[in-house]
C-alpha positions as CSV (number, residue, x, y, z in Angstrom):
1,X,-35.8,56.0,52.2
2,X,-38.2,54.4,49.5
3,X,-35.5,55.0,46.8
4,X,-32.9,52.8,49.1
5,X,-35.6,50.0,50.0
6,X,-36.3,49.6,46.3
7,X,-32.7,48.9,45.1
8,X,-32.3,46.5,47.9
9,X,-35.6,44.5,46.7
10,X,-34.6,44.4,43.0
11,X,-31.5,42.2,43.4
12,X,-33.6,39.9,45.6
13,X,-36.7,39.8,43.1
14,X,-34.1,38.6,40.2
15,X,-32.3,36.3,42.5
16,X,-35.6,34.9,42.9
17,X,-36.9,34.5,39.0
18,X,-33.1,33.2,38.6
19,X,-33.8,30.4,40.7
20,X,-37.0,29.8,39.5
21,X,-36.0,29.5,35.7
22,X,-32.9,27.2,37.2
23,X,-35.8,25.1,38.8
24,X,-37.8,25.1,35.6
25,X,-35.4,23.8,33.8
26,X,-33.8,21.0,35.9
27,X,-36.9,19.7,37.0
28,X,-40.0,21.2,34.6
29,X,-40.0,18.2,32.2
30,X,-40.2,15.5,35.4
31,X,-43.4,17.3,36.3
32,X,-44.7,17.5,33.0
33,X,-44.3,13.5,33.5
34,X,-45.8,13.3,36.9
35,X,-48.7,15.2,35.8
36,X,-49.5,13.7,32.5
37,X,-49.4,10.1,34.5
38,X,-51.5,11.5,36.5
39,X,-53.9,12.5,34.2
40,X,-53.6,8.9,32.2
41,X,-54.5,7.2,35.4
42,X,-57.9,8.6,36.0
43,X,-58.4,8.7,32.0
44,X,-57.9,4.6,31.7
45,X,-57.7,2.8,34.9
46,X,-55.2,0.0,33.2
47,X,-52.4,3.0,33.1
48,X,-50.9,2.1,36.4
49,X,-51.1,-1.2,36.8
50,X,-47.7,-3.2,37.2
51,X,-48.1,-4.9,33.5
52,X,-48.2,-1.5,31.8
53,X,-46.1,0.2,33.4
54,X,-43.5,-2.9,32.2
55,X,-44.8,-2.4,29.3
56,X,-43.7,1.4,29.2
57,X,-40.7,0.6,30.3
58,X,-39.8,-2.4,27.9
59,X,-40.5,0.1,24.9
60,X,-38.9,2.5,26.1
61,X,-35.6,0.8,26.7
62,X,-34.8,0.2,22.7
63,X,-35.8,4.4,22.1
64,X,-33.8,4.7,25.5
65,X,-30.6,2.9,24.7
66,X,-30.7,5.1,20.9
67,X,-31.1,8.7,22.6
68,X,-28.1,7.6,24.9
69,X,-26.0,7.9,21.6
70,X,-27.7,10.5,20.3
71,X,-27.3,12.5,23.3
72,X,-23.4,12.1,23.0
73,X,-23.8,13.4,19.3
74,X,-25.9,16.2,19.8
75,X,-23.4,17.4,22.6
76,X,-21.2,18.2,19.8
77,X,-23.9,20.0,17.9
78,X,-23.8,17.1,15.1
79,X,-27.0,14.7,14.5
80,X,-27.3,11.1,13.8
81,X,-30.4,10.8,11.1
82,X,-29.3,7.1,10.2
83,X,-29.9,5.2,14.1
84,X,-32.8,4.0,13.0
85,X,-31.4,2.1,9.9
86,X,-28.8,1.2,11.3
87,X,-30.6,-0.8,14.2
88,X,-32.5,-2.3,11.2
89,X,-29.0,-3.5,9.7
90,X,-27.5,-4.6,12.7
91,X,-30.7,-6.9,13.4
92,X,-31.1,-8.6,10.8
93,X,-27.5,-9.4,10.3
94,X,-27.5,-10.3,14.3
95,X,-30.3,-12.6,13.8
96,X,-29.5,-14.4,10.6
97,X,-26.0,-15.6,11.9
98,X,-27.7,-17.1,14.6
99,X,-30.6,-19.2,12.5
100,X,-29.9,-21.6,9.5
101,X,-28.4,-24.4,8.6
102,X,-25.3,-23.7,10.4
103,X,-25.6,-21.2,12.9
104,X,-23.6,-19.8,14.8
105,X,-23.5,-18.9,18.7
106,X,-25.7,-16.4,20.1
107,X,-22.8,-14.6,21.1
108,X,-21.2,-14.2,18.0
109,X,-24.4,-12.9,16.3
110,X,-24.8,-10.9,19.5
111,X,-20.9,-9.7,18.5
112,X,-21.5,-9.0,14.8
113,X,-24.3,-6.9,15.2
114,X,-22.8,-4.5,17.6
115,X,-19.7,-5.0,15.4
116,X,-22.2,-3.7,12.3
117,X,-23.2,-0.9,14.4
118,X,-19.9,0.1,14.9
119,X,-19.1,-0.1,11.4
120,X,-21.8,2.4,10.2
121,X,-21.4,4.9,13.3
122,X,-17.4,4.9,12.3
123,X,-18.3,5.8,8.7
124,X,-20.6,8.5,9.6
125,X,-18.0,9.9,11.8
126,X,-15.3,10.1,9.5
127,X,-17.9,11.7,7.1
128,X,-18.5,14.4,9.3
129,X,-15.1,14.6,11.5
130,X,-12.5,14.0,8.7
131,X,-14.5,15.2,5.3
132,X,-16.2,17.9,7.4
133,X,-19.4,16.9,5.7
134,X,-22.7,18.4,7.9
135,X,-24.4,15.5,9.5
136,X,-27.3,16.4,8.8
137,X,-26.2,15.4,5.2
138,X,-23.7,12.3,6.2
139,X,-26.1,11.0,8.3
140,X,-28.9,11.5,6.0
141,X,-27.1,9.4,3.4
142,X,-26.2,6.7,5.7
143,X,-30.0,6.8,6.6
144,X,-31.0,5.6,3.0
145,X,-27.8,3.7,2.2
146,X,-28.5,1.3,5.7
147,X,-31.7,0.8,5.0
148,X,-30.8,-0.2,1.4
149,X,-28.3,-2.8,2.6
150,X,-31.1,-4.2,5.1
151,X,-32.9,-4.8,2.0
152,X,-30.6,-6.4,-0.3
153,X,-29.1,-8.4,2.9
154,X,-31.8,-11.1,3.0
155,X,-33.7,-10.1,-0.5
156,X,-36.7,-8.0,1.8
157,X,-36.8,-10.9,3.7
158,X,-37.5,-11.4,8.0
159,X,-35.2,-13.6,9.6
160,X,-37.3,-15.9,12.0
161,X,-37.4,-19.2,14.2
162,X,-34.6,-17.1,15.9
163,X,-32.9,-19.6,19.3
164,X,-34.4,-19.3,22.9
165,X,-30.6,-17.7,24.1
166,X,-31.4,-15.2,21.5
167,X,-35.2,-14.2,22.6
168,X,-34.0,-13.9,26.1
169,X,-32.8,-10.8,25.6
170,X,-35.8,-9.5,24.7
171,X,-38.1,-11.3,26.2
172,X,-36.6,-12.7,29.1
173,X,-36.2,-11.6,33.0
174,X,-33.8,-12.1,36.2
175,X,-35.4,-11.4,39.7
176,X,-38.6,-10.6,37.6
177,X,-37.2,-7.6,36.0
178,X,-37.4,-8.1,31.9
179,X,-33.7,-8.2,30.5
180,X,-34.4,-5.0,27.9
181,X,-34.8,-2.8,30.9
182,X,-31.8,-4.1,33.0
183,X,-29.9,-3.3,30.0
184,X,-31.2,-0.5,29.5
185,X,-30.3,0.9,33.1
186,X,-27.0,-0.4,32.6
187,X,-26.3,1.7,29.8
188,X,-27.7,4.5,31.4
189,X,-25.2,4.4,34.0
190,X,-22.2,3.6,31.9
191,X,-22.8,6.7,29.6
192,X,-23.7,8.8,32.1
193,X,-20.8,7.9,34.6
194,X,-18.7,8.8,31.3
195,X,-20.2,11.5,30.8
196,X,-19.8,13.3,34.2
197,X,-16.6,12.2,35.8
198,X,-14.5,11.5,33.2
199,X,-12.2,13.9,31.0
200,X,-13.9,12.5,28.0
201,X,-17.1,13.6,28.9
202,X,-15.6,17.2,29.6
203,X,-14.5,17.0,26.3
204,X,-17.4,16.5,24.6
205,X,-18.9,19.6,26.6
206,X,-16.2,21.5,25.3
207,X,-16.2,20.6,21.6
208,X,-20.0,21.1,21.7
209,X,-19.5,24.2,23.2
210,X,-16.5,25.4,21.3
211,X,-14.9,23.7,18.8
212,X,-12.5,25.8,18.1
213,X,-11.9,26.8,21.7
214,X,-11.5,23.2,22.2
215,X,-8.9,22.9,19.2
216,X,-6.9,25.4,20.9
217,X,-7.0,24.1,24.1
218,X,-4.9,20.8,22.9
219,X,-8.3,19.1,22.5
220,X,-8.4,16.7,19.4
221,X,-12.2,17.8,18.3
222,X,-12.1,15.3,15.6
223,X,-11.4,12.3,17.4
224,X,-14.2,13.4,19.5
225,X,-16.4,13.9,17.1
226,X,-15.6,10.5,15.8
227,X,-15.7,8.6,18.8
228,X,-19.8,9.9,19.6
229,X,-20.8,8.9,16.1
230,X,-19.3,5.1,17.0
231,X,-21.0,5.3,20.2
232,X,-24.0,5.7,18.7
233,X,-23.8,3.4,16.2
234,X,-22.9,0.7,19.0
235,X,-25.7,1.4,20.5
236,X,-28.1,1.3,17.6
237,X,-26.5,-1.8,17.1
238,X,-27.7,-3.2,20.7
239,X,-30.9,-1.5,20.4
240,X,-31.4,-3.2,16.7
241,X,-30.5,-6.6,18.7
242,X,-32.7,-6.3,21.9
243,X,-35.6,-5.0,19.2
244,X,-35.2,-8.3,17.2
245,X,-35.0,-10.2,20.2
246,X,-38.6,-8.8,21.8
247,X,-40.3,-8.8,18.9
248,X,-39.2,-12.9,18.0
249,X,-38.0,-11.8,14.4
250,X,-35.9,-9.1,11.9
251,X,-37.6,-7.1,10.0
252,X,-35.7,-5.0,6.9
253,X,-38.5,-2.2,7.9
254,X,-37.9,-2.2,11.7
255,X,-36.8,1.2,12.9
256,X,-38.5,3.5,10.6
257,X,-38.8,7.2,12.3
258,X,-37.0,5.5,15.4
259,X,-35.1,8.3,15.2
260,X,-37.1,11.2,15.3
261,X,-38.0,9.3,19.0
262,X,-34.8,9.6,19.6
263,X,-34.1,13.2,18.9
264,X,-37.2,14.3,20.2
265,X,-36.4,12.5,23.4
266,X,-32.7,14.3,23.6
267,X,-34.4,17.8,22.6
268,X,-37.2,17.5,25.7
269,X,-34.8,16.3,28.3
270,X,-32.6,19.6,28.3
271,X,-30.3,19.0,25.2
272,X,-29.4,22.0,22.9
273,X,-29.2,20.9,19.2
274,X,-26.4,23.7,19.0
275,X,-23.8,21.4,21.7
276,X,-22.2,21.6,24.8
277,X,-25.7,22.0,27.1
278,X,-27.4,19.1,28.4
279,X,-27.5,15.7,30.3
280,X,-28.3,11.7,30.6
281,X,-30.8,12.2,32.9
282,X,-33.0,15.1,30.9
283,X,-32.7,12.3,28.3
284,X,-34.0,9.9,30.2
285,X,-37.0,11.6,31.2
286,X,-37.6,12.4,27.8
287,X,-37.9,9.0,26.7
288,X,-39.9,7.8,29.0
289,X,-42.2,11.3,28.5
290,X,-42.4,10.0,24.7
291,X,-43.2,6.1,25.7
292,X,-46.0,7.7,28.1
293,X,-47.3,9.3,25.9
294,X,-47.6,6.6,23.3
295,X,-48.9,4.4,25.4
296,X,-51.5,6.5,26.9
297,X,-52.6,7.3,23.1
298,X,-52.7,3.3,22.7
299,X,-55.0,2.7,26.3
300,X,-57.4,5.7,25.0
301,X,-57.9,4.3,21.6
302,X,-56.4,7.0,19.2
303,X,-55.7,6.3,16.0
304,X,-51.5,6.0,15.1
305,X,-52.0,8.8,12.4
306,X,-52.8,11.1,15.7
307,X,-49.8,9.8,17.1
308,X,-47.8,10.8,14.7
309,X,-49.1,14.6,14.6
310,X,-48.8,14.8,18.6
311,X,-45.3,13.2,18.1
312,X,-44.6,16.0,15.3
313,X,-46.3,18.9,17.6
314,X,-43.6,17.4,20.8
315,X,-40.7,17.5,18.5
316,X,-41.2,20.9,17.3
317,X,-42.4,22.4,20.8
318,X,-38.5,21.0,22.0
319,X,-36.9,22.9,19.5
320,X,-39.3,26.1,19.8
321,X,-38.2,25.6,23.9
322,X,-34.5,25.0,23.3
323,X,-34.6,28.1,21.1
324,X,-35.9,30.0,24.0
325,X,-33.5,28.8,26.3
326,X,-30.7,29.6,24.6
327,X,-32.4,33.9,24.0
328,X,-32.5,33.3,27.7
């Protein structure tokens, strides 16, 4: 009698830690955000109030739009070490096309710096799609050779006095919501429609979960792998634009670290840095954990050197959690 009652418990107890694991890990990162805004509200009483909680959200729209791409690349168990420099390239050549003597429209410097983008994410992928070179090492490359070009572009030189048109898209609002965010959210649901109803998107599960499943299949893995590395280079490029824009100049040194943000907030939201696991929406979260969590730092006074360990500590904690995921 006691022998039959236990083996009908057991399945019933697993069942149960099955679905509590499954909870933990769809929705364990949104309540790490719940309560650590929580906590930020009773530790500064400015935290929640409607002008810093735009603020959260305005800065985290340019780390936002750059773990978007990243999050396509790291389905495919690549990285993309060079976003950052590349939204500094795309900037400054966005901006200075738009200033001058003889400027140009704000849509043809809005055109040329996603065109720049582009550019850099296409030679990245055929780096690591066509010369099979690891992207830790492609993209590592392109992270210094970007940042060079930023350099020599305009000698080490900001480009300022930059048109009203263009500062709208930083600065600007419709209906009273500020422009970064709207595009933000746009891009959001672009990627993330892609992403889960379209066979592209299935494919980018597949190669990130077997590439060579996904050869076999009829899958062509390196146009795939090619196509996320341009994605994200397009949207480093409209990240390195809206940055520009909100901050009223380009700066060669704009973007530094952006993307260990950017990574970190792909890791946190669900991610696996070994492909084919993860979504938009754990991405999301992420960010908006990381712009929290800089902010709050910035309301309670702590010095950006402490950022950068707490920063470090999150990264590394995402990994040491993906790791464990995946034993599981």
């Amino acid at each position: 009698m006691n022998t039959e009652t236990t083996s009908l418990k057991v399945p019933v107890v697993q069942s149960r830690g099955a679905h509590m694991r499954e909870v933990y890990r769809r929705y364990g990162i949104v309540a790490v955000l719940i309560v650590l805004c929580i906590v930020l509200s009773f530790a500064n009483q400015y935290f929640l109030t409607v002008g810093n909680i735009a603020d959260i959200l305005r800065q985290t729209s340019i780390n936002g739009i750059l773990a978007v791409g990243m999050t396509y690349i790291v389905l495919t168990a690549g990285i993309d070490l060079s976003v950052g420099s590349t939204l500094a390239l795309a900037g400054i050549v966005s901006a200075s096309l738009v200033t001058g003597a003889h400027p140009h429209s704000v849509m043809f410097g809005l055109m040329a710096g996603l065109v720049v983008g582009v550019a850099v994410g296409a030679i990245n992928g055929l780096l690591v799609a066509r010369l099979s070179i690891p992207p830790f090492v492609a993209t590592l490359g392109m992270l210094s050779a970007a940042r060079g070009l930023t350099f020599i572009y305009n000698d080490g030189m900001p480009v300022t006095d930059l048109p009203d048109g263009y500062l709208n898209i930083g600065t600007g609002a419709i209906a009273g919501v500020p422009v970064p965010i709207i595009i933000f959210a746009l891009v959001v649901v672009m990627f993330w429609f892609v992403l889960r109803y379209t066979t592209y998107g299935r494919y980018i599960y597949a190669v990130g979960g077997n590439a060579r499943s996904a050869k076999t299949s009829g899958i062509s893995t390196r146009k795939i792998i090619f196509s996320v590395y341009v994605i994200g280079g397009l949207l480093a490029g409209l990240a390195g634009i809206i940055l520009a824009a909100r901050t009223t100049s380009a700066l060669p040194q704009a973007g530094l670290s952006y993307e260990l943000d950017a990574i970190a907030a792909v890791v946190i939201g669900g991610t696996s840095l070994s492909g084919g696991s993860g979504s938009l929406g754990g991405t999301v979260v992420g960010a908006l954990l990381i712009g929290v969590i800089n902010n709050g730092l910035n309301l309670l006074g702590v010095s950006s050197y402490y950022q950068q360990v707490v920063k470090g500590v999150i990264i590394v904690g995402a990994v040491l959690l993906d790791a464990s995921r995946k034993k599981q």
